[in-house]
N, C-alpha and C positions, 0 to 999 in steps of 0.2 A: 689889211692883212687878210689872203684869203683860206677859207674854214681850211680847217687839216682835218684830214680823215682819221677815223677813232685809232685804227690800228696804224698808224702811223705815228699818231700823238705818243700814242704809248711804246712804242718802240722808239721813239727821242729822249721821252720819259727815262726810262730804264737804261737808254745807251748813257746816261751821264750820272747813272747811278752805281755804286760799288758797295760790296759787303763793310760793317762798317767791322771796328776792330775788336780783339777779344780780351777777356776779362775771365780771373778765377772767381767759380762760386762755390761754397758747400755742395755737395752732391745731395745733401737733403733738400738743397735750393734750386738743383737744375735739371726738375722736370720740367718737360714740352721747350727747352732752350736749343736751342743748334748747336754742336759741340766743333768747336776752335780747330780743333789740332787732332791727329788720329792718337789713340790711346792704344796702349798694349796691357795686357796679364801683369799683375804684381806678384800676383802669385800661383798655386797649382790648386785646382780645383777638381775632384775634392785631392786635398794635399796629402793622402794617405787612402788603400785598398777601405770604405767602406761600406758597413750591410747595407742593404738595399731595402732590407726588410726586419720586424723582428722575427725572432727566432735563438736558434743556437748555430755559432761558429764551433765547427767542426773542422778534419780531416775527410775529404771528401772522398779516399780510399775508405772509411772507416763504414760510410754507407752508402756502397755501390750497391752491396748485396744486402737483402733482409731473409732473417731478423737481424737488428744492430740493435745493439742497448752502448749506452753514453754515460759516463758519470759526468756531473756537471759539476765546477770546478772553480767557480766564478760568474760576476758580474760585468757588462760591460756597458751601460747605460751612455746616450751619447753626451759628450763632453768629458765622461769617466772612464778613459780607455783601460781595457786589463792588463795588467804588469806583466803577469806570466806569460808562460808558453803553452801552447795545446799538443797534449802528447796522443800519442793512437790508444783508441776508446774515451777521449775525454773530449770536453764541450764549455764552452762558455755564454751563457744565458745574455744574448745581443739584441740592442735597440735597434731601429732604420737611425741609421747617421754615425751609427757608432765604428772608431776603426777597428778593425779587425784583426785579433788577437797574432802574434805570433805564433807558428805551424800550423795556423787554421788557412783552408784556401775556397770555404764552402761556406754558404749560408741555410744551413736545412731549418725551411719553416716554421715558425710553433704552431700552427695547424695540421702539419703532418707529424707531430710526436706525441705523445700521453707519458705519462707516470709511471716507472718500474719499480719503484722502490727505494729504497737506500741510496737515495740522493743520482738515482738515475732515472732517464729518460729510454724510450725506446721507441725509435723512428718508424712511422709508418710508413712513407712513401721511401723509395731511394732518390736521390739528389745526385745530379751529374755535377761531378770537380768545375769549379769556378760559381755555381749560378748563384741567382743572390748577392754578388758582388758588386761592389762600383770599384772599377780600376781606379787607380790616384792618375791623374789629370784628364780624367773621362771628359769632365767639360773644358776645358782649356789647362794649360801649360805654364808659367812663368816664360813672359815675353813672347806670348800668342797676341799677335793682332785683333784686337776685338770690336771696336769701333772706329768708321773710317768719317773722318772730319765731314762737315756737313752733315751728318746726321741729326734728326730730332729726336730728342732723349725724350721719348715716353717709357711708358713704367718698367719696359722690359731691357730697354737699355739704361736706364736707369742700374734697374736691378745689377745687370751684370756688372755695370762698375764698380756699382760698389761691392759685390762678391769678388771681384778683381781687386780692392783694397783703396779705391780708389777713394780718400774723406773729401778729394776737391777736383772739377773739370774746368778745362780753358772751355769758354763757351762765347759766340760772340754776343757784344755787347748788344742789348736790347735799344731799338730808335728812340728816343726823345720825341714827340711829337710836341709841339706848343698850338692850339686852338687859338686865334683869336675871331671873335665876335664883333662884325661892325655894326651901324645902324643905330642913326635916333629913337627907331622906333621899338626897339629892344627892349625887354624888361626881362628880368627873372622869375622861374617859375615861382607862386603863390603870391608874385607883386600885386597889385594893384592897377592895371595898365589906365594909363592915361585914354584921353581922345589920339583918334589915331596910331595906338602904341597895339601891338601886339605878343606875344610869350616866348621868348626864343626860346629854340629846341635842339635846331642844327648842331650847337657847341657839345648837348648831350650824345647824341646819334653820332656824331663823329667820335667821341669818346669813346663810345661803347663799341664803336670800329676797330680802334686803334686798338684798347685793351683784348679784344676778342682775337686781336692777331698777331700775339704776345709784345706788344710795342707798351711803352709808356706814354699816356696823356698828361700834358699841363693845361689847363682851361686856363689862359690868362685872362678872361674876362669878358664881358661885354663893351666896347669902345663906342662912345659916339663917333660921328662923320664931322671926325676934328683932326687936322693933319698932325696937330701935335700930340694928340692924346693915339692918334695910331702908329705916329712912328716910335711913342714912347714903350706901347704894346708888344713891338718889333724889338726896338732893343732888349727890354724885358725877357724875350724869347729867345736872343743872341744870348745874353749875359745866363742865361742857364744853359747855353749850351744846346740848343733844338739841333735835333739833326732835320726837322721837315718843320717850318712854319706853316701850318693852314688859316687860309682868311677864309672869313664866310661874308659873304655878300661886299657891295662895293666895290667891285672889281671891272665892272663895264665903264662907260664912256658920259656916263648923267653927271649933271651938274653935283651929284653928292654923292657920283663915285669915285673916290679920293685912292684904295687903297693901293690901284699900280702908281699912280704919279708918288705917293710916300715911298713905295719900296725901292722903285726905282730912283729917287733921289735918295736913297740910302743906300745905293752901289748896286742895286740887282739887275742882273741880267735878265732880258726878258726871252725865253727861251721860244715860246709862241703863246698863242692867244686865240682863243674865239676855237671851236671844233664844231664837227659837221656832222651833230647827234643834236639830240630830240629825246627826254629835258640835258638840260649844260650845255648849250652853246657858249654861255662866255666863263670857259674853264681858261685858266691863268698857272701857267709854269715857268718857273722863273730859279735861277742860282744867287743866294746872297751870300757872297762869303763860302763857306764848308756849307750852310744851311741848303737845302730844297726847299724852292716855296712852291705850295699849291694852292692857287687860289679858286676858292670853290664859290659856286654860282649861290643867292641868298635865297633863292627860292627853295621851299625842302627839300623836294622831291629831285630836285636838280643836284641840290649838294649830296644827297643819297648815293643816288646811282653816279655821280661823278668818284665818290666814294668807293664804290667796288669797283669799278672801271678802274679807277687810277692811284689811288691810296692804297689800295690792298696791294697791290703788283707792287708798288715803288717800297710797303713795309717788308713784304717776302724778301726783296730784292735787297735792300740794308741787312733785314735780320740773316742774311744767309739764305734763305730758300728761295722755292721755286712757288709764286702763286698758279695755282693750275684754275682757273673760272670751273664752274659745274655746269658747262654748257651741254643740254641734249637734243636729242630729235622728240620732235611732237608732232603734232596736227591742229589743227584750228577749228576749235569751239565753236565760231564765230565770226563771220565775213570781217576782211578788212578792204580799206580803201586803197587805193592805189597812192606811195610813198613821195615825199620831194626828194630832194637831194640833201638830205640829213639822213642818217642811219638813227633807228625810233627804238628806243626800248620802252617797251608796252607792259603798263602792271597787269596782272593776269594771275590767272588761278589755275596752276598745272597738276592735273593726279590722271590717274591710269581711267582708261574711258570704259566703256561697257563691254558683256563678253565680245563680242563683234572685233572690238579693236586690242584685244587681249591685253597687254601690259605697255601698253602705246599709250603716250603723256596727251591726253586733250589737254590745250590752253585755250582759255578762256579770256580774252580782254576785257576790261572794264570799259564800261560805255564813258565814263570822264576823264579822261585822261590830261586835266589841269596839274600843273607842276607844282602850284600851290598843296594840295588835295594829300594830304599824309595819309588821312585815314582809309584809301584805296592803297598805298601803298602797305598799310598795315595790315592790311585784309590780303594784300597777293605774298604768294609765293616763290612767282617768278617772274621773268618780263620777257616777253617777245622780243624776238632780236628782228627789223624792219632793216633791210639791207637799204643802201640810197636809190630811191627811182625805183624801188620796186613795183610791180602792178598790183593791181587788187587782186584780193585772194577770197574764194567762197571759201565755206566751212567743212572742212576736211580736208584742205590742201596741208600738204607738211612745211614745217615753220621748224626754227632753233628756240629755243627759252633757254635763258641764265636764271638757274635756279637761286634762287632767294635762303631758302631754309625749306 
């Protein structure tokens, strides 16, 4: 099977993927969720003329002209609206929130009034008829359109629904991810690693993927390179329902990479294999069932960036959104050599260069760029995007970097 090129893969990827379906939550539950279905106004907002300020409702005939003096008449504190009515020369003593008295149509400030005496006031500024008011449905209406599906409900749409009355939204359903971990040589963090055993990581860092992009993780486990113990892994991840299986390692053609021939002998279709990037060459996408499998290369640094390449787009793409990459323009730190035919993402260190290159990203590559190697990746940023067959480039030609964080 020959390599597929990155942006190809991911456009196969994506073309057999659809939004998954929608579910109510509390509305205290669905911050940063995608909203299902468009929402309209339950009610009027505000649902009656209120102050805008405190002060006193007035007759805004009563203080066009000064001097005005006001007997004040009542209270109107918000949630406490006043019973009465406001007749010409009287005033009711008003909160910001509060509705505004009958025959009142003015909010004259309490910074522009002082003390007259016997229970009156006397205005110092004049106040033009209306100010200081919030009309009744200033911010929306009962059965105003307010939020249009596919939106992501942060705090501010949040908010308005629920000012909208809104105790629950249709939002769609968050992905199911299931991890599984293959490899003898596996242990869990604080084990004790055997001769030749090593500390698996990958199962975490793809966790911390999934949940960072409001998806759910199941970590089903670490699996030896035993066919029955990973097809049992698989089912495990059917039987809760995965909408994406991820394998880590196992997935190539060695004597102990078992995990295509199990899936595939459990109904999967193998969608393609093998891609023409630098680390992840043997990235594995495959349909089981309703499930997406992706199977991700064992090496870290491969399962990473197969990771944002391919997991992040396929989870936007279920949850409802659109993954946008943070790809920019730079320049190069630092010579590079002339490319094969893999497209190369390079760990690097991207920040704005000296005054000379004003707010221009130097990228800096790492001189190791082993796919083993995490701790370069922890240290970068961003990674050079190496198109296939490109030439060697000296230091200040301009380059792309996919920003990291």
């Amino acid at each position: 099977m020959a390599l597929l090129p990155v942006d190809a893969a991911l456009d196969r990827l994506l073309a057999g993927a659809e939004r998954l379906g929608a579910e109510t939550v509390p509305v205290a539950e669905a911050a940063w969720r995608v909203l299902a279905a468009p929402i309209a106004a339950r009610r009027t907002q505000p649902p009656f003329p209120a102050s805008a300020m405190d002060g006193y409702a007035v007759r805004g005939e009563d203080i066009a002209k000064l001097p005005a003096f006001l007997h004040v008449i009542g209270a109107a504190p918000a949630g406490k609206p006043f019973g009465g009515t406001v007749g010409t020369g009287q005033s009711v003593r008003i909160f910001t929130g509060a509705p505004l008295p009958d025959g009142a149509d003015t909010v004259l400030l309490q910074e522009d009034t002082k003390p007259a005496g016997d229970g009156r006031i006397e205005a110092t500024e004049a106040t033009a008829t209306g100010r200081n008011v919030r009309a009744a449905g200033l911010d929306f209406r009962a059965g105003d359109p307010l939020l249009a599906a596919g939106r992501l409900l942060d705090p501010a749409a949040v908010s308005v629904a629920a000012a909208a009355n809104h105790a629950a939204l249709p939002v769609v359903r968050r992905p199911l991810v299931a991890i599984i971990a293959t490899g003898d040589e596996l242990v869990p963090p604080g084990a004790d690693p055997g001769p030749g055993q090593i500390v698996a990581s990958n199962n975490l860092a793809v966790s911390a993927i999934v949940a960072a992009d409001g998806a759910r993780a199941l970590d089903v486990g670490i699996v030896p390179d035993d066919r029955e113990a990973i097809a049992g892994a698989v089912r495990a991840a059917q039987q809760a329902g995965a909408d994406v299986i991820v394998t880590l390692g196992g997935a190539s053609v060695g004597d102990h990479d078992l995990v295509q021939g199990v899936l595939t002998g459990l109904g999967m279709t193998l969608e393609f294999w093998k891609i023409a990037m630098r680390p992840g060459k043997p990235l594995m996408v495959g349909r089981l069932g309703a499930a997406h499998v992706l199977g991700l290369p064992g090496n870290p640094v491969s399962s990473l960036v197969c990771s944002q390449l391919f997991l992040r787009p396929l989870l936007a793409r279920l949850g409802g959104r659109t993954h946008v990459p943070d790809i920019r323009p730079a320049v190069l730190g630092g010579g590079m050599k002339a490319n094969d035919q893999r497209q190369d993402y390079v760990r690097a260190t991207a920040f704005p260069g000296s005054a000379n290159s004003g707010t221009t990203l130097v990228a800096t590559p790492f001189d190791m760029q082993d796919s083993s190697m995490l701790a370069t990746l922890a240290a970068a940023n961003a990674l050079i995007i190496r198109e296939p067959f490109a030439p060697a480039a000296a230091q200040g030609a301009p380059c792309r970097v996919l920003m990291l964080r």
